[in-house]
C-alpha positions in Angstrom: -15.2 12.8 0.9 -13.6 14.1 -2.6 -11.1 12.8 -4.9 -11.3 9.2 -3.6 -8.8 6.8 -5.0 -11.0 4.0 -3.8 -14.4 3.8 -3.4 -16.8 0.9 -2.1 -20.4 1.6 -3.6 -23.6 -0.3 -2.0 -21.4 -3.4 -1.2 -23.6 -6.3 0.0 -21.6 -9.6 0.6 -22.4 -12.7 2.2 -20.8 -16.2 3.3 -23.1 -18.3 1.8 -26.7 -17.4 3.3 -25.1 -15.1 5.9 -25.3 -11.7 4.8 -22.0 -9.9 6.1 -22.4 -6.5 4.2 -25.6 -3.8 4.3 -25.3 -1.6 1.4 -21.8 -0.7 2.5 -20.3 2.4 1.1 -16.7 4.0 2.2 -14.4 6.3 0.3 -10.7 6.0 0.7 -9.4 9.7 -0.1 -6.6 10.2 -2.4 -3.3 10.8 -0.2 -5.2 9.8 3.3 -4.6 7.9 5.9 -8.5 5.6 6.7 -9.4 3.6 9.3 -12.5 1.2 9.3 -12.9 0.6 13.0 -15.6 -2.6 14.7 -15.2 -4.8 16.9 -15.3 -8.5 16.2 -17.7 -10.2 13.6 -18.2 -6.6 12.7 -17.1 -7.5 9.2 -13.9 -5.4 8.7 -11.4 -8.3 7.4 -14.5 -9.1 4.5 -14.1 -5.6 3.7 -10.3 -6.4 2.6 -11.6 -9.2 1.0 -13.7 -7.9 -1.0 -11.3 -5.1 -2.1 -8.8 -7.5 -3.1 -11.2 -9.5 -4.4 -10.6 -12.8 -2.4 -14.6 -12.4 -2.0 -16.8 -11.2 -5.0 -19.6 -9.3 -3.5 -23.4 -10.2 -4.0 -24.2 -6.3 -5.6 -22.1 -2.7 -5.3 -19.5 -2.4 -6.9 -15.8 -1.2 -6.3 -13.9 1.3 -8.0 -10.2 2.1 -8.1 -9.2 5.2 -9.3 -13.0 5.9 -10.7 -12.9 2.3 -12.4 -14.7 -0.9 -11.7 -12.4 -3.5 -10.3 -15.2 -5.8 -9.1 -14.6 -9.2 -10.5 -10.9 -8.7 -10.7 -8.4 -11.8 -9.7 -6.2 -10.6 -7.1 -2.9 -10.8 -8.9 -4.9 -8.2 -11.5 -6.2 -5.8 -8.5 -2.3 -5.8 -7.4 -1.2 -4.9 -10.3 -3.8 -1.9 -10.7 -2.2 -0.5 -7.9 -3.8 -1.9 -4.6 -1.1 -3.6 -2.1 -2.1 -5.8 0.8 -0.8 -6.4 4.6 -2.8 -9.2 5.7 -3.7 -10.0 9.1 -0.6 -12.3 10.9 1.3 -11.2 8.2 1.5 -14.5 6.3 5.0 -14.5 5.2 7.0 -17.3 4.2 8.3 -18.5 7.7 11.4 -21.0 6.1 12.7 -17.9 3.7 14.9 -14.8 4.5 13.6 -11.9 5.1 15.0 -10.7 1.6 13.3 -13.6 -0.3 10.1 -12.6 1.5 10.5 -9.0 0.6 11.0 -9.6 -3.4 8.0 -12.0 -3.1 6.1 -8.3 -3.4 7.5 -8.0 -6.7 6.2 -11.1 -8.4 3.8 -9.1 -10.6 7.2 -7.3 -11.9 10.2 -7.8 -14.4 11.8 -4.7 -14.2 14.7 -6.4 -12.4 16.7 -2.6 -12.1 13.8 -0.8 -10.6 13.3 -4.0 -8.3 16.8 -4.0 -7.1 16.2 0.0 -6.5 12.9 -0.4 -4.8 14.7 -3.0 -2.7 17.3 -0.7 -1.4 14.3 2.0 -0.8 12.8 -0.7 1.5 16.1 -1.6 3.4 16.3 2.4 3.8 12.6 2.9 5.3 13.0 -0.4 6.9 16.3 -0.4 8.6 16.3 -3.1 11.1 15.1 -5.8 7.9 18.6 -4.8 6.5 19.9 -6.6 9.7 18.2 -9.1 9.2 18.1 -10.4 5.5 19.4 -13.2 5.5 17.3 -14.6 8.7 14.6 -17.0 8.3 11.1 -14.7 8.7 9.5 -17.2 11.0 12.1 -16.4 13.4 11.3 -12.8 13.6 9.6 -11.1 16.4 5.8 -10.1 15.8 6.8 -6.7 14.9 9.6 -7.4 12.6 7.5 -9.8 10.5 5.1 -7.2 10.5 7.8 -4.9 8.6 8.6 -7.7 6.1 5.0 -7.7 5.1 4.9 -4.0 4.9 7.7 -4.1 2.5 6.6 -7.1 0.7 3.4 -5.0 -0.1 5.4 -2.2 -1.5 7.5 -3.4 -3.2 4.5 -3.9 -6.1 4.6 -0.1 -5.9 1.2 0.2 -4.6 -1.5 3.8 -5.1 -3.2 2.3 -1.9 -2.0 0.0 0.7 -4.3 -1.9 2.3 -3.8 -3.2 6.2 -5.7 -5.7 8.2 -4.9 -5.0 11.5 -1.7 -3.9 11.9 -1.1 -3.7 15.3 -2.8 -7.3 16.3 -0.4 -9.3 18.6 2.6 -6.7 19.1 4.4 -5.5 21.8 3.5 -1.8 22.8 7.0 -0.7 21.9 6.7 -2.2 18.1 3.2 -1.1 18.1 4.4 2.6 18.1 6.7 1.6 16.1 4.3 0.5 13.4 2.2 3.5 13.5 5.0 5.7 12.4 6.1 3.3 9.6 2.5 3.8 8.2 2.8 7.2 8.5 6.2 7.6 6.9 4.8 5.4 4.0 1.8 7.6 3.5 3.9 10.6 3.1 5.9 8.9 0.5 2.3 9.3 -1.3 1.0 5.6 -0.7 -2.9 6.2 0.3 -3.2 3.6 3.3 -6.4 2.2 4.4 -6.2 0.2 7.9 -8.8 -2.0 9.5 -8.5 -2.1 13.1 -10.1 -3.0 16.3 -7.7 -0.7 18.0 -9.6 2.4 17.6 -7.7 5.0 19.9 -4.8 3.9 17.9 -5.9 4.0 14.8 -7.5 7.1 14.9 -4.4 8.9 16.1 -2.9 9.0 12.7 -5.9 8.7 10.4 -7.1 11.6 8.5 -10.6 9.7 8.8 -12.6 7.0 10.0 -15.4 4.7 9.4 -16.9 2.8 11.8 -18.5 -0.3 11.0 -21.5 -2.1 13.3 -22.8 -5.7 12.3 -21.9 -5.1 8.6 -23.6 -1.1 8.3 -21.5 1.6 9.0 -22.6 3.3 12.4 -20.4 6.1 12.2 -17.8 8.0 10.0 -16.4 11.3 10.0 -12.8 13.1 10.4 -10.2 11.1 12.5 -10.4 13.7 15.1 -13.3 14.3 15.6 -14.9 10.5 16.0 -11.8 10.4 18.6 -13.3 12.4 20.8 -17.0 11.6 19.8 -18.5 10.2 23.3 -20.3 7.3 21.3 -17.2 5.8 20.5 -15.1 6.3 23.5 -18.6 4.5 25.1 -19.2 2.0 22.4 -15.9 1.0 21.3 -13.4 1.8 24.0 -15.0 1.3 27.0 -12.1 2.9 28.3 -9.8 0.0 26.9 -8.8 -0.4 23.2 -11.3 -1.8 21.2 
């Protein structure tokens, strides 16, 4: 893949003495939609972690924009550019929806642009502008899981990362999501989604990694690996992965 924005080089991580990452390398193209696809224990949510540098890897090395971010705090990684959607969400379940939202902008102080980029997420997210002044914890799976979307960007993010973005919602916010992601990606956010889902996932990617016991097993163009027999076998099964 050329012009990545992101790149994990040789990645090999571990929990303690348990190695969770082979030599993992994956390229995030500038202006794409990727998907890392596994099943469980496979070692996709590590991946985020060691992007956003919740997890410092063993050896490899990761780059952002052709520059070494390995060893990065978070907050710093954020503020290079690289937004995050964690898996369940994790918002602040006893504040609005609004206060939740402006959390995104922490790293920030350019109070105009922050009131602008607030009214740019009310637009993109309408039903949030419903409810802003609602407690987040009281918000259905799929509404929470547009707080945290606009929580991520409101740091203004080059690449928005999402740890499985569909987990636990209804089929009718599930959709829902999907073309939220896309909308945001052609607002020029690069998105990069771990997911378990892989028919799903690979619907709107532009391509696809899939990642076996910490090596990658497959990769290729989204359309392709959706129609590539060993993964309808392997990871479907006929069911979503």
């Amino acid at each position: 893949m050329t012009d990545a924005i992101l790149k994990l080089d040789r990645i090999n991580s571990f929990y303690g003495p348990i190695q969770v990452h082979f030599d993992l390398t994956i390229e995030i193209g500038r202006g794409q939609i990727v998907c890392q696809l596994g099943g469980n224990a496979s070692g996709k949510s590590t991946t985020m972690k060691v992007i956003l540098g919740l997890l410092k890897p063993r050896s490899g090395e990761v780059f952002l924009d052709g520059q070494p971010i390995t060893g990065l705090s978070t907050p710093q990684i954020i503020r290079r550019g690289v937004g995050s959607v964690p898996e369940a969400r994790r918002l602040f379940g006893a504040m609005t929806v609004r206060e939740n939202v402006l959390m995104g902008a922490y790293t920030r102080s350019d109070r105009p642009e922050i009131n602008t980029d607030y009214e740019r997420m009310m637009t993109l997210f309408p039903r949030l502008r419903e409810r802003t002044n609602q407690a987040a914890g009281t918000l259905s799976g799929g509404e929470q899981q547009m707080v945290a979307m606009a929580r991520a960007l409101m740091g203004r993010p080059r690449v928005l990362c999402m740890d499985e973005p569909t987990m636990g919602l209804s089929p009718l916010f599930v959709d829902h999501v999907l073309e939220l992601i896309q909308a945001v990606n052609r607002e020029g956010v690069t998105v990069f989604m771990v997911e378990q889902n892989a028919s799903l996932a690979l619907r709107i990617a532009d391509y696809g990694y899939v990642l076996q016991t910490g090596r990658i097993a497959l990769s290729g163009p989204a359309r392709d690996l959706l129609h590539d027999p060993r993964i309808r076998d392997a990871y479907l099964g006929g069911q979503a992965a």
